[in-house]
N, C-alpha and C positions, 0 to 999 in steps of 0.2 A: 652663572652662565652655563656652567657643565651641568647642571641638573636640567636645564631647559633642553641642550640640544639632547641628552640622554632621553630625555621624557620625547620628546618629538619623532625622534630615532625608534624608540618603542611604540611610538603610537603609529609611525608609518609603516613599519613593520607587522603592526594587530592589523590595519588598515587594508595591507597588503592582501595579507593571507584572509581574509575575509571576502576581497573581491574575487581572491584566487578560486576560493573553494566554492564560489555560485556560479559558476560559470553556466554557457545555454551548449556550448559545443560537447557534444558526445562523440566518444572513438566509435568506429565503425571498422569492423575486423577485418584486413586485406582478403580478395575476393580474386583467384586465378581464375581469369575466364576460359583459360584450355583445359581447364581440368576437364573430368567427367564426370557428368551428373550420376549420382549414385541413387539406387531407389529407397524410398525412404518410407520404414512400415510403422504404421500408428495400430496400437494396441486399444481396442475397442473398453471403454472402459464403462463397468456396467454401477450405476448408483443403486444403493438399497430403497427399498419402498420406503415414500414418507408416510407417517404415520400422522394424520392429526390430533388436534388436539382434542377435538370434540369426540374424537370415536375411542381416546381412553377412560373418556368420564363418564360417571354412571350417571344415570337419569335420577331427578328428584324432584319432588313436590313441593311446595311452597304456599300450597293453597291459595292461589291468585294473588299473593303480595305483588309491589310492582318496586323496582329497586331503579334506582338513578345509579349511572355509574360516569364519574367524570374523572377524565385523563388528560 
């Protein structure tokens, strides 16, 4: 009988914590509406040129073979 309520005890306990941790509710950080708005600066951010792939490979000849490519 003590192994059953133990074992049950433990399972509602894995049970628990399992519904605990899925939860849909997210925190939302308190928000002082008298505060004042401060300005807020975004930093321009510049990407490098993409490089294709076609314009690192060199051209080749294959004398009119015709190749199948299946992916």
């Amino acid at each position: 009988m003590k192994k059953q309520i133990l074992t049950s005890a433990l399972t509602a306990a894995l049970m628990l914590s399992v519904l605990a941790s899925c939860g849909d509710e997210a925190q939302t950080p308190a928000t002082d509406t008298n505060a004042p708005v401060s300005a807020v600066t975004t930093a321009e951010i510049t990407e490098p040129a993409k490089q294709l792939y076609t314009e690192a490979l060199t051209p080749v000849d294959y004398n009119g073979a015709e190749f199948s490519v299946y992916t």
